[in-house]
ROTILO-799247 format. One record per residue: residue in three letters; x, y, z of N, C-alpha, C in turn. Coordinates in steps of 0.05 Angstrom, whole numbers, plus 5000, padded with zeros to 4 digits. Layout:
ALAXYZXYZXYZ...
This chain:
UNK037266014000040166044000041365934025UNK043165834026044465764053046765944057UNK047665884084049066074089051466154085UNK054065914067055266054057056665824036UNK058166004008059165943985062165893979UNK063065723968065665713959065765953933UNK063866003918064266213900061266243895UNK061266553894058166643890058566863865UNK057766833842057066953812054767143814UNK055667363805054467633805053467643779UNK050167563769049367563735050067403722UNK046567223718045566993708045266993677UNK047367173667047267163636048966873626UNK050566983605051766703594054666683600UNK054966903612058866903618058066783651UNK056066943657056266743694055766463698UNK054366443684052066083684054765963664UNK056166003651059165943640059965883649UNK060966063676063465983696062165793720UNK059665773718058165683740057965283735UNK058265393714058365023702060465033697UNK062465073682064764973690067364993728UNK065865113743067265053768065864783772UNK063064733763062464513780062764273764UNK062964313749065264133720066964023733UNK067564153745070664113755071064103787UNK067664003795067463883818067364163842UNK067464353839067264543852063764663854UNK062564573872059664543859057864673882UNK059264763902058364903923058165223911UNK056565323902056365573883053965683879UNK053266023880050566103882050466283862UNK050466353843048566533818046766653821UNK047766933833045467113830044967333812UNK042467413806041467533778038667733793UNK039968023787037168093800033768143777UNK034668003751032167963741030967633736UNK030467603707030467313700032967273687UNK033566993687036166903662036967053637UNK038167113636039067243607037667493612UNK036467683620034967893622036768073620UNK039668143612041268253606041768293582UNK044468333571046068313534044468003533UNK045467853544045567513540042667513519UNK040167603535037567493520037367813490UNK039567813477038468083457040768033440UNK042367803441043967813426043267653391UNK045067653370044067593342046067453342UNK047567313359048367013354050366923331UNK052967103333053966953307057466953325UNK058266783312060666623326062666623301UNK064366733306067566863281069766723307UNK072466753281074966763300076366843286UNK075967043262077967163241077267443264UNK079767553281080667753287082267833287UNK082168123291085568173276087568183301UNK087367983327089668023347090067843354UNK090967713372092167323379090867343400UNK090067523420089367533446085567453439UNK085167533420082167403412082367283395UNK084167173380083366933358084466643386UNK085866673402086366473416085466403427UNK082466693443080466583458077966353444UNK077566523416075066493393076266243384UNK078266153374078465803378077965673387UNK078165763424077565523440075365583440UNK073965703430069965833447069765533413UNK069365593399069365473375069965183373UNK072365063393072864783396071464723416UNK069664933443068564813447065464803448UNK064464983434061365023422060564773406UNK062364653392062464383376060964163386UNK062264133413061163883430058963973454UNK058664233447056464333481053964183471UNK052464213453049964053454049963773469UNK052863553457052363363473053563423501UNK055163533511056663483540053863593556UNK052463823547049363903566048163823562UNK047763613551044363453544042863753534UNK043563813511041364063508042364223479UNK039564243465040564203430041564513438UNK043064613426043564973421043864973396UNK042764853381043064903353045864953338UNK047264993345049565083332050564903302UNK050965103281050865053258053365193247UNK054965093243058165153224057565283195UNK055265503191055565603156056565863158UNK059165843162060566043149060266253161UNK062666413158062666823160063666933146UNK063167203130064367363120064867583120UNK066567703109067768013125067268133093UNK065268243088065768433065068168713062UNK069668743045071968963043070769163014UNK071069423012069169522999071569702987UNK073169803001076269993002078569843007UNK080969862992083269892994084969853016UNK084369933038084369863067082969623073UNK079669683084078569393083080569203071UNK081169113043081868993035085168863040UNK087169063052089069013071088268863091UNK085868953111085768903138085468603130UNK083768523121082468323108085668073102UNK087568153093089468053091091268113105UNK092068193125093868243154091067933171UNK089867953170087167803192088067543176UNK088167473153088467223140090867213137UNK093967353139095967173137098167263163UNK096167473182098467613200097867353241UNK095767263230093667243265094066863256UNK094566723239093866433240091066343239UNK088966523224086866573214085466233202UNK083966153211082765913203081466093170UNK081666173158080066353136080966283108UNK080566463089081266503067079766683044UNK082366933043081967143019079767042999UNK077367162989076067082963074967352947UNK075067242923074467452902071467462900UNK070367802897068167842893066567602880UNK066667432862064867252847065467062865UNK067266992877067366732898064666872926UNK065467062923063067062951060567122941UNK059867112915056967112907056366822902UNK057866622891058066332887057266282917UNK059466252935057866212967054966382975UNK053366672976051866712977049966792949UNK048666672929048166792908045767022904UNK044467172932042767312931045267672937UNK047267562943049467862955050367952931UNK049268202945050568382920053268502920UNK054668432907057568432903059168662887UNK056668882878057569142870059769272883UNK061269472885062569612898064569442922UNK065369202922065868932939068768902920UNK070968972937073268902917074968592932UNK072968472950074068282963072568132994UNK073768013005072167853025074067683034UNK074167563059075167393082072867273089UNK073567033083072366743090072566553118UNK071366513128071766273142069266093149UNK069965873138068465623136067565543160UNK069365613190068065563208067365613224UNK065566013212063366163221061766003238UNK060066053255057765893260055966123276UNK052666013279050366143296050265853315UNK048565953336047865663362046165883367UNK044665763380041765943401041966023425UNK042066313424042966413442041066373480UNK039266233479037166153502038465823505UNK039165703477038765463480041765423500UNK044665563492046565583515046065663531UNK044665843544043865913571042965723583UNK040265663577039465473597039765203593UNK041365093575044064943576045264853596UNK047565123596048765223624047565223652UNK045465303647043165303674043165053683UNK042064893669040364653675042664533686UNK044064413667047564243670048064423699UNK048664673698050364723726048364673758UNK046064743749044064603779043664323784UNK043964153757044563823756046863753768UNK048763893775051563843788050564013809UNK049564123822049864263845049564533856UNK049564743830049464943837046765053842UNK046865303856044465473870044365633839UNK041765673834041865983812038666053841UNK039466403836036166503848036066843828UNK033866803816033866933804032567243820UNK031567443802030767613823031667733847UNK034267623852036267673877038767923871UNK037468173885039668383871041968433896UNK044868443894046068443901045868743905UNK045968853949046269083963049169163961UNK050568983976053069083981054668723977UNK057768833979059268633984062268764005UNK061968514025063468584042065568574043UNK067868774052070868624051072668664082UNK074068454089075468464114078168494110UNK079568644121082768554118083268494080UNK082168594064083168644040082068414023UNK079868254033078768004030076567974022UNK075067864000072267873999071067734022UNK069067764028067567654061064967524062UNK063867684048060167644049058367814034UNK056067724019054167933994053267834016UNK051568134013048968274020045668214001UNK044268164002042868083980039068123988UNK038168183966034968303976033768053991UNK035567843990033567534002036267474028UNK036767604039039867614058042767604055UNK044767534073046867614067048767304059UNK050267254047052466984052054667014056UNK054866784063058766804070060766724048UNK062366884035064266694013066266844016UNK069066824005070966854000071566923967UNK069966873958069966923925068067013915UNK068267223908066167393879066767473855UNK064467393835065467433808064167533796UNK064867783790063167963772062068013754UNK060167873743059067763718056467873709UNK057168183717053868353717053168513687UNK056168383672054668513647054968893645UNK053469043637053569253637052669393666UNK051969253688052269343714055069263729UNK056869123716059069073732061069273739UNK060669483735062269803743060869753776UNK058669663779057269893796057969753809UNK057869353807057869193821061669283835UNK063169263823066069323825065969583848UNK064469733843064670003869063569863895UNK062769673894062269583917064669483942UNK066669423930069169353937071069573937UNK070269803924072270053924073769913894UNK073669873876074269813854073669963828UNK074870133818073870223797074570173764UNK072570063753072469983729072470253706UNK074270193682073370333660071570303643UNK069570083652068370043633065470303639UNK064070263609061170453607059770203595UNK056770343603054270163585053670283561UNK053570193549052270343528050070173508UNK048570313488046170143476046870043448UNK045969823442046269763411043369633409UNK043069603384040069543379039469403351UNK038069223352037568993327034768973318UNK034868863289031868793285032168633273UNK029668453260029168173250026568223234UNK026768123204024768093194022167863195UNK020667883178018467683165020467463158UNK018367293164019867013158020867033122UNK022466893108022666903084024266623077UNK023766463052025266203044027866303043UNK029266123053032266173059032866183036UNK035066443039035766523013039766603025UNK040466553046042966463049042966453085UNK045266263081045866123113049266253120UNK050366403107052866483112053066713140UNK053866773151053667003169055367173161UNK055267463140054967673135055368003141UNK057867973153059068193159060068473140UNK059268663137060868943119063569103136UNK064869073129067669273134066069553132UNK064969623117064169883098061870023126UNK059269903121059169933138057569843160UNK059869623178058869463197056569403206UNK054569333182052269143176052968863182UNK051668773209051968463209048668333203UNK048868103174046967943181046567613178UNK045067503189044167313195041267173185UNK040766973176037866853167038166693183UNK036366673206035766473225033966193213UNK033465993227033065713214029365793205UNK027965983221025466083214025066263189UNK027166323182027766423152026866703162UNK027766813186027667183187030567283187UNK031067453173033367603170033967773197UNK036567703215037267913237038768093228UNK039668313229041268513228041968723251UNK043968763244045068943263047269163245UNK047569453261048569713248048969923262UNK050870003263051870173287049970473280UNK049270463303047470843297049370973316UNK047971323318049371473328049171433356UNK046271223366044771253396048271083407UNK049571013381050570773410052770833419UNK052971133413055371353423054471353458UNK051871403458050971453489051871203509UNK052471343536052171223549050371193574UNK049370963566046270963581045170703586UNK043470623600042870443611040270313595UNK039370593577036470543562036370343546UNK034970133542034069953517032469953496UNK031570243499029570313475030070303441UNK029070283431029770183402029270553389UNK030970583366030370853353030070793325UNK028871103309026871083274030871103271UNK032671253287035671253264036271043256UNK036870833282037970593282036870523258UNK033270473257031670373235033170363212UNK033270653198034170813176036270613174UNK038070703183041270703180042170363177UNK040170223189040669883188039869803159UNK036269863161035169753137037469913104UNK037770133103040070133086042070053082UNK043869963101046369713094045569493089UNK043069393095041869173095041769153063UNK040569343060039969303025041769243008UNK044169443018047469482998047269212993UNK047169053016047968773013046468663003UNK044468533015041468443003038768592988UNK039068752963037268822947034468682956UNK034868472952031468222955030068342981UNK031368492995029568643020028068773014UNK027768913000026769172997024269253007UNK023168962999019568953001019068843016UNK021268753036020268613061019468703089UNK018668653107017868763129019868663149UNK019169023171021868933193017968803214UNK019668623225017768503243018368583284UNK020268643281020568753303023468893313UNK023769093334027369173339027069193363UNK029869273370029969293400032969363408UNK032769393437035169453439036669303465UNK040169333470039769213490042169463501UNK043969303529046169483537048369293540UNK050369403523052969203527055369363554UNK056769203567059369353581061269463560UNK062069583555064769693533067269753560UNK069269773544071769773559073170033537UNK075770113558076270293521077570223504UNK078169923498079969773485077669583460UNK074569573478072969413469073369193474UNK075569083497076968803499075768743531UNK075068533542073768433558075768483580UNK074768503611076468453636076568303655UNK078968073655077967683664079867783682UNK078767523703081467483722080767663747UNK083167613763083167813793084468103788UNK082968183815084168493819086268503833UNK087868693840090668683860088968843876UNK087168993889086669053909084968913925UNK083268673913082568633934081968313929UNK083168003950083367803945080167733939UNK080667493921076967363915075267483907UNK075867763894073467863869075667853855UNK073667733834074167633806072667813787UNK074167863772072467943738072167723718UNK068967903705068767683680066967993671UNK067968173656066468453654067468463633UNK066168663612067268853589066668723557UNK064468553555065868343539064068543502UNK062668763519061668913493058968733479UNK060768723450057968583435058368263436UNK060968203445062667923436062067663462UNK060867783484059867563513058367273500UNK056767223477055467043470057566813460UNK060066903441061166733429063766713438UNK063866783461065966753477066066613498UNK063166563505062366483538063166163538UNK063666043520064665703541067565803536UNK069265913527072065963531072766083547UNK071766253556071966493579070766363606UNK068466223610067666083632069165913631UNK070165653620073565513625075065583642UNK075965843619078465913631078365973664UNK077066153664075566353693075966093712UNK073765923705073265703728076265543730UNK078065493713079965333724082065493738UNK081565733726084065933751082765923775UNK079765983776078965933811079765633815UNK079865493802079565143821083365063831UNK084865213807086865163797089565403825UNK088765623806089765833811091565903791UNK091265723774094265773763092865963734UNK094566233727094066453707093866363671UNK091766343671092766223641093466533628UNK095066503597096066793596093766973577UNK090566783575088966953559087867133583UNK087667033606087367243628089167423639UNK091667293626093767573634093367813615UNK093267763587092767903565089668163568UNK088267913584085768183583085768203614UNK087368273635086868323665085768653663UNK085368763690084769043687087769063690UNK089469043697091869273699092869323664UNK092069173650093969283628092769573619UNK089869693633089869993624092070163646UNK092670033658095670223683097870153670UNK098369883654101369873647100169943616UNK099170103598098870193574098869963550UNK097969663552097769403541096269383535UNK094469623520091169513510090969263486UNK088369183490087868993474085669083448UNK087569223432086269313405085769213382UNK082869123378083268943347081269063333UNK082969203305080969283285078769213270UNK078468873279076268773266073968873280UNK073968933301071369013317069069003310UNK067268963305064168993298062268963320UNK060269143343058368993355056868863341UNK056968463350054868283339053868263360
């Protein structure tokens, strides 16, 4: 490490290594990335990879556009395949409600989507079972990308321009002078910068107390599994209203899923996988996909996301203290958000100037009562 940074990034997941390539994108390339495990060793490396922009608020359908216009072109601008593949998302509606929400999202938000009737969404997936299904929200330009293959993407591209990553490097303290960020403290020594950005994921509370800053956010656990390989039997990405079963058939033909258990009430730092979660997944799984039944779970796990109490991410500067920056809170949603949010982030540092998706999610709007509430919510 040398001795000092124009901007130094707190967590080498995919929202830091984001903002880390686009400052130096943008020619700002004097920059150090630190991570006190390996890359992605956070949410980043446990995520199930699916990419929507039917939400039900403008403050995230405006982000999930641009993440979307620009996931399009990241394979070629990084020299680096991420797979990313445009088949589709769908929001299963099972009730009366669902089925409102479903239509407030498609004609209230400017929804790239479109309403379809139970037999239209068995025609698009023909293995879903469409029992008890009084409807569905479409959008054609769902997509999965690989969630390693953007990381070290990002990695590669941002140390090809200039930047420092050191992995294994846990941030002690961070210093402040006269109301200023100053200098991290760090298990491999100290640097000099003026800018820190908090990009620790479900440690960025702790990282934030370091400055006398206090975050609302908590960690808490969510947890996924993946089957036996199986002949693709649909490429759509697979969402329930009912009950927020997300799945996915990866290009290896294993089924991912995800399903909210009771563990992910806790807040905790644990990654341990549980038999509830098991239960409670593999049965929504089925509602939807019958053809499971006899299949094998091949492995689960768990990881820890930041939550906020809005569920809505916290970008941008603090008013107490100049040059820490946030990039915290982002829940289950940091994967398909991260080249829009690293953009943005990096051109307010190069720039200064507020774009208003960072006004919309700053920390003060929990002091001025401005939460950012969207009922689509699902941890993916």
């Amino acid at each position: 490490m040398k001795q000092k940074y124009d901007v130094v990034i707190i967590g080498a997941g995919l929202q830091g290594l984001s903002v880390a390539y686009n400052l130096a994108k943008r020619g700002l390339t004097n920059v150090l990335v630190l991570e006190k495990g390996y890359l992605g060793s956070g949410a980043s490396g446990r995520d199930i990879e699916l990419i929507r922009a039917i939400f039900a608020s403008p403050e995230w359908i405006s982000l999930m556009k641009e993440s979307i216009r620009l996931f399009r072109k990241l394979s070629s601008e990084l020299n680096f395949n991420i797979m990313y593949a445009e088949n589709g998302h769908m929001l299963l509606a099972k009730t009366p409600s669902q089925v409102k929400l479903c239509q407030e999202i498609h004609s209230s938000y400017g929804n790239d989507s479109r309403l379809i009737e139970p037999q239209e969404a068995k025609e698009i997936i023909p293995a879903l079972n469409v029992e008890g299904i009084e409807g569905a929200l479409y959008q054609e330009s769902g997509a999965t990308a690989l969630t390693y293959g953007v990381l070290w993407g990002y990695a590669e591209a941002a140390q090809r321009l200039g930047v420092e990553i050191c992995p294994f490097t846990e941030v002690l303290g961070i210093s402040v002078v006269e109301g200023r960020v100053n200098s991290v403290t760090t298990t491999k020594g100290t640097v000099r910068t003026d800018t820190v950005v908090d990009a620790a994921g479900a440690y960025s509370r702790d990282i934030a107390k370091m400055v006398g800053v206090v975050l609302p956010n908590e960690p808490h656990r969510i947890e996924a599994l993946v089957t036996e390989s199986l002949k693709p039997f649909f490429s759509c990405n697979v969402v329930s209203l009912d009950s927020h079963v997300a799945c996915k058939q990866t290009a290896r033909g294993e089924v991912l899923g995800y399903a909210p258990s009771k563990a992910e009430a806790e807040v905790t730092y644990s990654t341990s996988s549980t038999p509830m979660f098991l239960r409670a997944t593999a049965k929504a799984m089925l509602e939807i996909f019958p053809r499971l039944r006899q299949v094998k779970v091949q492995r689960q796990w768990g990881g820890i996301i930041d939550m906020t109490p809005d569920r809505s991410p916290t970008i941008g500067p603090v008013d107490e203290i100049d040059g820490f920056i946030l990039n915290s809170g982002w829940g289950g949603y940091g994967f398909m958000s991260s080249p829009a949010s690293g953009s943005i982030l990096a051109e307010f540092i190069v720039s200064g100037k507020t774009n208003t998706i960072i006004e919309s999610f700053s920390l003060r709007r929990f002091a001025q009562g401005r939460l950012v509430r969207d009922r689509s919510m699902i941890v993916e």
